[in-house]
Every structure is written in structure tokens, then in C-alpha cells.
TORLUM-896690 format. One line per 5 residues: their letters; for each residue x, y, z of N, C-alpha, C. Coordinates in Angstrom, 3 decimals. Example, Ala and Ser with C-alpha at 12.3 -4.5 7.8 and 13.67 -1.06 7.14 Angstrom:
residues 2
as = 13.190,-5.690,7.800,12.300,-4.500,7.800,13.200,-3.300,7.800; 12.850,-2.250,7.080,13.670,-1.060,7.140,12.900,0.030,7.870
This chain:
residues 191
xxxxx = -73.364,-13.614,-22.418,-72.114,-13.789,-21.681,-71.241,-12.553,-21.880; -70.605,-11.845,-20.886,-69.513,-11.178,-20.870,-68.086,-11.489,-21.406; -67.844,-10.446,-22.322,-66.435,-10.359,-23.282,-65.423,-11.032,-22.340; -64.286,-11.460,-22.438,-63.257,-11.115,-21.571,-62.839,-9.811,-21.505; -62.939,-8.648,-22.013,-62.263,-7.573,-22.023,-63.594,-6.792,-20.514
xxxxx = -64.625,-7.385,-20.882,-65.634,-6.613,-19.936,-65.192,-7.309,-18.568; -64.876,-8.376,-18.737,-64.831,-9.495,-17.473,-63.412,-8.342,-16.602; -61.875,-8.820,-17.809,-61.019,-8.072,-17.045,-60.818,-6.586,-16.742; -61.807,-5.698,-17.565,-61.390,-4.381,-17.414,-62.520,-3.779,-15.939; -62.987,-4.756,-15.547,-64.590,-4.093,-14.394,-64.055,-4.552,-12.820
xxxxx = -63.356,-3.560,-12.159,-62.641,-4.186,-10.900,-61.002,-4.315,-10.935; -60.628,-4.871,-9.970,-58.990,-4.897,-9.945,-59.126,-6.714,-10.298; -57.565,-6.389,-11.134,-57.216,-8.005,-11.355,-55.437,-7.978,-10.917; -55.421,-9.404,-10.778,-53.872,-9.806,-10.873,-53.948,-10.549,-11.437; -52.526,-10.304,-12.291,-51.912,-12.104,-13.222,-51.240,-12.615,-12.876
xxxxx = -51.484,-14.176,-13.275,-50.857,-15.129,-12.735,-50.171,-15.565,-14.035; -48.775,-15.962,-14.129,-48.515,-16.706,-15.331,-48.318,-18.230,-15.047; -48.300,-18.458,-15.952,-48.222,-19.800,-15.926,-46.183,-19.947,-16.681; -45.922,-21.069,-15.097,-44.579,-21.274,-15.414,-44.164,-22.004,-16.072; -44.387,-23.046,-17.017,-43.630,-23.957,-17.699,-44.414,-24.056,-19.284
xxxxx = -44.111,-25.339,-20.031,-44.762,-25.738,-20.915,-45.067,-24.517,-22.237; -45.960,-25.464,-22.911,-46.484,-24.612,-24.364,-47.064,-23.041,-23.939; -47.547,-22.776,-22.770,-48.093,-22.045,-22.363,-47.236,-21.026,-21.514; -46.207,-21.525,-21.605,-45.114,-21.174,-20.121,-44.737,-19.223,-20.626; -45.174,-18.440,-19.413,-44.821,-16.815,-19.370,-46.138,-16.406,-19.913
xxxxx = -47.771,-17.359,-20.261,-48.777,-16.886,-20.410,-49.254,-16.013,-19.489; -50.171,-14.984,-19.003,-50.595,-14.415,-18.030,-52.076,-14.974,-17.752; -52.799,-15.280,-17.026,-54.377,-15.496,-16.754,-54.256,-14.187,-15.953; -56.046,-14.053,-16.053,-56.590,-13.093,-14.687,-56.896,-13.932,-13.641; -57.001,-13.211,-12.659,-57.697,-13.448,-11.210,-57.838,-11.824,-10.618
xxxxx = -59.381,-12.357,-9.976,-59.718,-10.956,-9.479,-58.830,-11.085,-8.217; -58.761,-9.330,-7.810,-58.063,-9.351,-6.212,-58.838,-9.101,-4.813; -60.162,-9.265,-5.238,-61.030,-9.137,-4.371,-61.206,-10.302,-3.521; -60.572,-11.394,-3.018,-60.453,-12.530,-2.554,-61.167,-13.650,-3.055; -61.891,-13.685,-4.264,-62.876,-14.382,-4.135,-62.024,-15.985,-4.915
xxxxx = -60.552,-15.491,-5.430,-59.779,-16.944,-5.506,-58.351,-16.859,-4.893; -57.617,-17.703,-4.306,-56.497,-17.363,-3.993,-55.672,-18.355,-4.654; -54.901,-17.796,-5.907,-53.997,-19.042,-6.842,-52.802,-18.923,-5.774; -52.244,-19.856,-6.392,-50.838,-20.503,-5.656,-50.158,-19.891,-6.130; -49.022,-19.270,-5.630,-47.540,-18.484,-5.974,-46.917,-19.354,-6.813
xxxxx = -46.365,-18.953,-7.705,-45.483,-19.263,-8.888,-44.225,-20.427,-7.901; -43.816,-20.200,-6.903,-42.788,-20.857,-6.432,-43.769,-22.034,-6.178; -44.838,-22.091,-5.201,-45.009,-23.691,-4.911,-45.855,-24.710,-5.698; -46.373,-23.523,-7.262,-47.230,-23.960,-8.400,-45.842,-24.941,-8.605; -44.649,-24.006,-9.266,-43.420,-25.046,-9.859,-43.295,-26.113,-9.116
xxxxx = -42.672,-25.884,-7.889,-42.266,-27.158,-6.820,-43.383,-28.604,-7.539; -44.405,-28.139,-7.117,-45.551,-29.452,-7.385,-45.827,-30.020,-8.750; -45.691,-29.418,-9.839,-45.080,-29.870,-11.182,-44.498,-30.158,-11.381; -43.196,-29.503,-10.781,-42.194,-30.530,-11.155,-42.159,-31.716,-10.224; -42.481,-32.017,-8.985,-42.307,-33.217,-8.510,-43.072,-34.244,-8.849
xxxxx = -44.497,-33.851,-9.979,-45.063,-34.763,-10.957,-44.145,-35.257,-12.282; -43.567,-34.480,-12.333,-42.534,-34.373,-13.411,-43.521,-34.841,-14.899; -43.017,-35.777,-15.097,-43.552,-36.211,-16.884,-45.027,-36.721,-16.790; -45.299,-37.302,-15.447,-46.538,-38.140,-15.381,-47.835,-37.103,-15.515; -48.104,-35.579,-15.997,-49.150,-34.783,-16.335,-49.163,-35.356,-17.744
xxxxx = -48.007,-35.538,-18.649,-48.183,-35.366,-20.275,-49.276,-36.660,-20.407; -50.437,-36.340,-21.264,-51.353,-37.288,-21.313,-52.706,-37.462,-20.555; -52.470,-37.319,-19.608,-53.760,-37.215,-18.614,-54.680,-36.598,-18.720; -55.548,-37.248,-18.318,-57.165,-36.665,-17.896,-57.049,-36.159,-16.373; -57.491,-34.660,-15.902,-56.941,-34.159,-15.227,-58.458,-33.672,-14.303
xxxxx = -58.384,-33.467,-13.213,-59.784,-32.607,-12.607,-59.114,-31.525,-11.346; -59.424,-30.733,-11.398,-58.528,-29.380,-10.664,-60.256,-28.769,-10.072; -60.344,-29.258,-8.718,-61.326,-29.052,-8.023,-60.702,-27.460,-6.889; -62.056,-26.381,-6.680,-61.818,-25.603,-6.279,-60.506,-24.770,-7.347; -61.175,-24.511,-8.337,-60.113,-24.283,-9.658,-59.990,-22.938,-9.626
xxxxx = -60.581,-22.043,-9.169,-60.253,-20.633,-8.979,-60.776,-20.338,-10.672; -59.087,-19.419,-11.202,-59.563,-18.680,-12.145,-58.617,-20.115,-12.842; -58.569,-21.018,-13.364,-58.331,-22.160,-13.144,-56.286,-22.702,-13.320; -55.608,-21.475,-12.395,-53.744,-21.843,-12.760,-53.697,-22.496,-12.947; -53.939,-23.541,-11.868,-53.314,-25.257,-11.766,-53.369,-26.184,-13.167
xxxxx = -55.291,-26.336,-13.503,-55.792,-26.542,-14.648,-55.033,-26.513,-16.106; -54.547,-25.098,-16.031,-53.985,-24.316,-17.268,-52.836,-25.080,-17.454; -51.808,-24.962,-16.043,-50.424,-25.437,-15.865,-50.101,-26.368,-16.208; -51.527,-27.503,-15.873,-51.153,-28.937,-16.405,-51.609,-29.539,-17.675; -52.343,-28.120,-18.763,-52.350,-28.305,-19.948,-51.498,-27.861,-20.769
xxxxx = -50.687,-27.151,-20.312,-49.676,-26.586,-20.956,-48.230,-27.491,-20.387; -48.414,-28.663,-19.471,-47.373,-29.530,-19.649,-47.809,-30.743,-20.200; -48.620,-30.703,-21.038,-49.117,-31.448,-21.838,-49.897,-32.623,-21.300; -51.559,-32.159,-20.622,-52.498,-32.999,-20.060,-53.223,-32.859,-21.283; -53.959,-34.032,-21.414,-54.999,-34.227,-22.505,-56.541,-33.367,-22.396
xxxxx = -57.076,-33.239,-21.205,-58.104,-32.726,-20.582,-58.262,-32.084,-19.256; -58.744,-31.276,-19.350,-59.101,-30.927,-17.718,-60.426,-30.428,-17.331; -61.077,-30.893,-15.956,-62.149,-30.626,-15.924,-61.660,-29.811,-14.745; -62.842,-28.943,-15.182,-62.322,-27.637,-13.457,-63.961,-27.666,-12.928; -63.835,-27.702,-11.178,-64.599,-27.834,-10.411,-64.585,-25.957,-9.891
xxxxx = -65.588,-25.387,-10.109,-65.459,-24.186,-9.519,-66.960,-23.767,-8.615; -66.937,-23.267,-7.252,-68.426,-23.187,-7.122,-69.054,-21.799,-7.139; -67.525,-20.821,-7.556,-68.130,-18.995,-7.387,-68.381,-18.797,-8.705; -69.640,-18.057,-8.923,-70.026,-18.113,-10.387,-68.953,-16.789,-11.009; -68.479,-15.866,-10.481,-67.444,-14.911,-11.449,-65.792,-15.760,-11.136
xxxxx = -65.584,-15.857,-10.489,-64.610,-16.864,-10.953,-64.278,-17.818,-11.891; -65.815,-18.890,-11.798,-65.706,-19.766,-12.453,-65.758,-18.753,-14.528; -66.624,-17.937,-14.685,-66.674,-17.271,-15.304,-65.188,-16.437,-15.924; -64.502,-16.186,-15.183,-63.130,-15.182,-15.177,-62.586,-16.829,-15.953; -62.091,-18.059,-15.318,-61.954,-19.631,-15.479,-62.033,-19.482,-17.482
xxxxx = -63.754,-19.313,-17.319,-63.974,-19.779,-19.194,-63.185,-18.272,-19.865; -62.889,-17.239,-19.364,-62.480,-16.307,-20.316,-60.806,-16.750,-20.427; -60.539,-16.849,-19.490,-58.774,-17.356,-19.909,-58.821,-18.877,-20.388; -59.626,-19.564,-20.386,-59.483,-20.911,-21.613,-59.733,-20.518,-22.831; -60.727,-19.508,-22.781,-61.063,-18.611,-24.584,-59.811,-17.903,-25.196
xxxxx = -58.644,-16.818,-23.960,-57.862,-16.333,-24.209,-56.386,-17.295,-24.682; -56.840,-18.407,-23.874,-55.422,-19.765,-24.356,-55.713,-20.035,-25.460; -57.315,-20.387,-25.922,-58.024,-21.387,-26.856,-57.330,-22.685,-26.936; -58.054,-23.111,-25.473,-58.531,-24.683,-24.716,-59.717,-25.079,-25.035; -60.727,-24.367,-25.026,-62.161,-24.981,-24.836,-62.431,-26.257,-25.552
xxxxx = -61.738,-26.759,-26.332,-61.953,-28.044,-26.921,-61.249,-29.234,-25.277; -59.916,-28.546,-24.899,-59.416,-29.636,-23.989,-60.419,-29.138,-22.678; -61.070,-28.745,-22.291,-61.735,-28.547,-20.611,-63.208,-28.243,-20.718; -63.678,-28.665,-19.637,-64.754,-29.135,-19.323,-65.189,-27.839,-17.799; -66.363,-27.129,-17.324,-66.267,-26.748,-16.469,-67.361,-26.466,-15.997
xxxxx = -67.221,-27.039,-14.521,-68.634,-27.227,-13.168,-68.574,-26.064,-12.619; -69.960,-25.522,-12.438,-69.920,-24.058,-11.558,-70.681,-24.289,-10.663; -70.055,-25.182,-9.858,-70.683,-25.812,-8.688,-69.947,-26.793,-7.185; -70.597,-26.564,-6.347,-69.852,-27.012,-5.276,-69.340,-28.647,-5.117; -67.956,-29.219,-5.130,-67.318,-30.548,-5.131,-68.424,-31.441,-4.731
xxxxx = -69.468,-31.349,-3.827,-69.840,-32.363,-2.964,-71.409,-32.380,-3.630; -71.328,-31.567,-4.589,-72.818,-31.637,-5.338,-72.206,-32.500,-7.171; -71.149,-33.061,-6.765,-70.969,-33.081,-8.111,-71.022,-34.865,-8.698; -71.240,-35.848,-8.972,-71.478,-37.263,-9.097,-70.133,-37.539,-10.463; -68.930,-38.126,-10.099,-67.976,-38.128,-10.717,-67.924,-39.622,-11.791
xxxxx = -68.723,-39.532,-13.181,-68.787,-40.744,-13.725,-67.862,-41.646,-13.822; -66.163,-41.351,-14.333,-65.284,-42.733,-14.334,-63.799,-41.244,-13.317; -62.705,-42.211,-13.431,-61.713,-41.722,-12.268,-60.763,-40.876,-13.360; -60.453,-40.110,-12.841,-59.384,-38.973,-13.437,-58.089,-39.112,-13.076; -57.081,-39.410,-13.977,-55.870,-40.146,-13.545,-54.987,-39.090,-12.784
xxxxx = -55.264,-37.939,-12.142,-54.981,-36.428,-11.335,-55.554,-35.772,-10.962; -56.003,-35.740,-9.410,-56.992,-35.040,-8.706,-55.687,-33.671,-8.478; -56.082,-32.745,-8.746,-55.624,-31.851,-7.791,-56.592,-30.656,-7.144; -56.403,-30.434,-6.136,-57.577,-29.667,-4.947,-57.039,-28.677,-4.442; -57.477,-27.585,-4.634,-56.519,-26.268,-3.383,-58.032,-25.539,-2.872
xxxxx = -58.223,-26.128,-2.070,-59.454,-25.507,-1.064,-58.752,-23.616,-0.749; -59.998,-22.878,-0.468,-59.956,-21.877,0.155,-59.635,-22.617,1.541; -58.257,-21.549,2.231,-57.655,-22.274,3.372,-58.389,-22.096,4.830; -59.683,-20.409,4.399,-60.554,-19.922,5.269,-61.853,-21.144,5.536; -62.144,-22.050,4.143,-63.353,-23.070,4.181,-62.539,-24.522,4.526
xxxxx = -61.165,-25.077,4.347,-60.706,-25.832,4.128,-61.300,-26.799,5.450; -61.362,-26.054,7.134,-61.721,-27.109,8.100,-63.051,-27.216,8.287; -63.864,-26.867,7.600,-65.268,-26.743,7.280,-65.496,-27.716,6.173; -64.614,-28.470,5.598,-65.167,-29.119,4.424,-64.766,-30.839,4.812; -66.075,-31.654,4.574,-66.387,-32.842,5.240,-64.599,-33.866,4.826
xxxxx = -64.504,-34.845,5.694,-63.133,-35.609,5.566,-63.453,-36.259,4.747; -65.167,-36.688,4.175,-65.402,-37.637,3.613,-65.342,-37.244,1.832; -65.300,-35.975,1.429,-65.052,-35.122,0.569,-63.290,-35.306,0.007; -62.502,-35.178,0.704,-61.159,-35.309,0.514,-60.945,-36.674,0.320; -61.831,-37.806,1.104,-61.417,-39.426,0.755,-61.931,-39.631,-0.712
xxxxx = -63.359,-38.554,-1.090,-64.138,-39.122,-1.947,-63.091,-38.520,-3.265; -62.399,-37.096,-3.290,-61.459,-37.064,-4.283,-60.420,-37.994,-4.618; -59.407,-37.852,-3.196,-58.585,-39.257,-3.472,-58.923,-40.339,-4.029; -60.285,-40.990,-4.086,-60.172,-42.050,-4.804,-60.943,-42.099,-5.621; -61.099,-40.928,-6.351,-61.535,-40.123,-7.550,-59.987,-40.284,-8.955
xxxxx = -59.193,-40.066,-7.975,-58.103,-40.295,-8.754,-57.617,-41.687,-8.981; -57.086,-42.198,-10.346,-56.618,-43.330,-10.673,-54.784,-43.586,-10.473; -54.715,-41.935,-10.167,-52.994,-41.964,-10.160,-52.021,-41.195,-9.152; -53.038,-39.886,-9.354,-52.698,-39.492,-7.924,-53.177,-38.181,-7.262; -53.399,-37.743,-6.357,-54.180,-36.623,-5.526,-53.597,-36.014,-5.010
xxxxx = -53.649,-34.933,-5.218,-52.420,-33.513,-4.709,-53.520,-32.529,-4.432; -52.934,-32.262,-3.192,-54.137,-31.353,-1.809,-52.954,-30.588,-1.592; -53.546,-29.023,-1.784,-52.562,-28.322,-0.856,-54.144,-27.698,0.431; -53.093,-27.601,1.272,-53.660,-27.419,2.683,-53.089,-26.616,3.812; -53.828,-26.388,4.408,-52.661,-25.453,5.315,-51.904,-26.723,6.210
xxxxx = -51.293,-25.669,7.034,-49.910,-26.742,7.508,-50.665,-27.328,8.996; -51.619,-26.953,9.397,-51.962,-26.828,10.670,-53.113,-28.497,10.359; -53.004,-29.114,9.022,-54.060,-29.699,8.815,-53.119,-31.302,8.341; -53.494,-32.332,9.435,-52.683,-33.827,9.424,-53.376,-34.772,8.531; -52.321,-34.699,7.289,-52.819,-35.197,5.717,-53.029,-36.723,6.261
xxxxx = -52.469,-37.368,6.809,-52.394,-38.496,7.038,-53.779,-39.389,7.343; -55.033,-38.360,7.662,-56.128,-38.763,8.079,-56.888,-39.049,6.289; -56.483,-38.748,5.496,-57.031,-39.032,4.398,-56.738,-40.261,4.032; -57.886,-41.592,3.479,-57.583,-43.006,3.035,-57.003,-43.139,1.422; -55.973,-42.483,1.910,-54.899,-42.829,0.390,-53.618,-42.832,1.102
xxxxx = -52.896,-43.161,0.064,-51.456,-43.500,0.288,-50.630,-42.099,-0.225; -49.913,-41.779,1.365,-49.379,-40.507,1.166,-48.239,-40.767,0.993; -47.730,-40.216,-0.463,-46.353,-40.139,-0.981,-45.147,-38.974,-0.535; -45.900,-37.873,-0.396,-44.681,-36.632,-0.273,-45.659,-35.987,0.312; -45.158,-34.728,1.247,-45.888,-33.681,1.790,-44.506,-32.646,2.041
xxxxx = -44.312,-31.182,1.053,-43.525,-30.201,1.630,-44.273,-29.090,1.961; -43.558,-28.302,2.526,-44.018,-27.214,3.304,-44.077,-25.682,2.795; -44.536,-24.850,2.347,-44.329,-23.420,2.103,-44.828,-22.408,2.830; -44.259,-21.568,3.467,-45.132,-20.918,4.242,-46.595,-20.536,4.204; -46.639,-21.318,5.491,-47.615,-21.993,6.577,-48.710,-22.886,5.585
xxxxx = -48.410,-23.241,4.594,-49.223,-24.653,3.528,-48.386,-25.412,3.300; -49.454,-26.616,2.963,-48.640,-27.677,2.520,-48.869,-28.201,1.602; -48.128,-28.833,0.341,-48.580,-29.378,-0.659,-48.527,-30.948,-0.548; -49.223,-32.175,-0.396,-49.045,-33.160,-0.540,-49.514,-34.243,-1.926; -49.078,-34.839,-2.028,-49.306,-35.901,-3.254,-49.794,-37.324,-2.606
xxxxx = -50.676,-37.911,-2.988,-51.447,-39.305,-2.440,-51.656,-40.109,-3.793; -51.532,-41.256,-3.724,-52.054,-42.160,-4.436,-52.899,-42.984,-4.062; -53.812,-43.511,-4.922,-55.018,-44.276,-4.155,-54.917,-45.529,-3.391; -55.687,-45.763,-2.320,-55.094,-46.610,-1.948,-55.428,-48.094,-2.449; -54.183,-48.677,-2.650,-54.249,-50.335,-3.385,-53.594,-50.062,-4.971
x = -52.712,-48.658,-5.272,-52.203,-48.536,-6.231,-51.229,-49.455,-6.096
């Protein structure tokens, strides 16, 4: 396996920090070669905080995890676990060097493999999903129902804006807007 120092010094990177929590002003990598696109610091916050307290504790799964922000964000507001779904193998790779650089690897778990190849044994009380927005209308409806009710508490999809959350079989709580995406929150349905 490659160092992190080999991982971040071979190519261009950007950092992402992570805004809040035990972790809060940490930096992760992400390469800039497109192969992840994390969420801007403004609509990462927005969606944390409108979870507010309900991350502390949780068993968490952060599908399409990139170099894994989201993941990180909601261990550092105090989630118990997180499993990250990743299917690009240097990403997912870039992913295990910033859990080595936090020293998480005891709290996360990580798939280097595509959502719809993956058999989910019991429900994760926080789905969160940020599809590539280039694959997002390419990826089956039955995939997004099968996360939603993957979750025991609640499912947060960001998506582009051009895409009507409402077709997903969960119960949609909030949906705001950031330029041209959208972040929504669902709970399962019959919560």
C-alpha cells in the first residue's frame, strides 16, 4: 500500500476541511483531477447543522464517499461509525489515507465498490449519498429507494436541482437549494 505522503505528494490535490466538531479546521485531501467532487464547506455546514444533534451516536453509511468529507464530518460530530461506499479505487484509497491521518480506522469500515453491488446486512440509522451529478441520471430509482430504506432514521441525497426528489419512496422532510443542487433529507417511510 502507498504512504499517504506518496498518495498526496503524486498529482495535484485540494483540501477540504472539515467544519465543525473534534475534528473541526482538519484538512483531508482530494485529488483535482475530477475523479471526486466534495461538497463546499457552505452546503457541507447547512446539512449538519439541519441534522443538528441527531449524528452524535450513530451508525452512519456515506455512499459515493469520495475522499470520504461527509463521513469524516459526521465523525467528528460525534457518529459512532461510518461505513464509506466508494467505487474509484484511488479515491477510495486517498478515503483510507485521511482516516490513517485522523486515526479513525477503528470507527470506519470501507467498500471499494459500486452501491448496487453491495448486500447491506442490518439498517444504518444515516444514509447519506452525494452521487457524481455527471452519473446521478444514469443511476437506477430503484438504488435511491433501496438506500432510503437502508436508513433507520434518515436519508440525505444531494442531487442536482433539475432532479424531482419526490419520486423517491420515503418521506421527504426538507429539500434546500445551492447553486444548481439540492440537498434533501427523507425519512423512511412508516417512521
Amino acid at each position: 500500500m502507498k504512504s499517504a505522503r506518496e498518495i498526496f505528494h503524486h498529482g495535484k490535490f485540494t483540501n477540504v476541511k472539515i467544519t465543525s466538531g473534534i475534528f473541526r479546521g482538519r484538512e483531508l485531501k482530494a485529488p483535482q483531477n475530477g475523479v471526486t467532487h466534495p461538497m463546499g464547506s457552505r452546503e457541507k455546514l447547512a446539512l449538519f447543522n439541519s441534522l443538528g444533534n441527531k449524528i452524535e451516536g450513530k451508525i452512519i453509511l456515506d455512499v459515493f464517499a469520495g475522499t470520504g468529507a461527509l463521513g469524516f464530518e459526521a465523525l467528528s460530530r460525534g457518529a459512532n461509525h461510518v461505513t464509506f461506499i466508494e467505487a474509484d479505487k484511488r479515491a477510495a484509497e486517498i478515503l483510507k489515507q485521511n482516516a490513517i491521518v485522523l486515526g479513525v480506522m477503528d470507527n470506519i469500515r470501507i467498500y471499494n465498490t459500486k452501491v448496487e453491488k453491495i448486500a447491506f446486512d442490518s439498517p444504518f440509522d444515516v444514509v447519506i449519498a452525494d452521487p457524481p451529478y455527471e452519473y446521478f441520471h444514469d443511476l437506477p430509482l430503484s438504488v435511491l429507494d433501496r438506500l432510503a430504506n437502508t436508513a433507520s432514521e434518515y436519508f440525505v441525497l444531494s442531487h442536482p436541482s433539475d432532479f424531482d426528489p419526490h419520486v423517491i419512496n420515503a418521506e421527504l422532510l426538507s429539500t434546500k437549494a445551492y447553486a444548481g443542487s439540492r440537498i434533501t433529507i427523507f425519512a423512511p417511510k412508516g417512521c
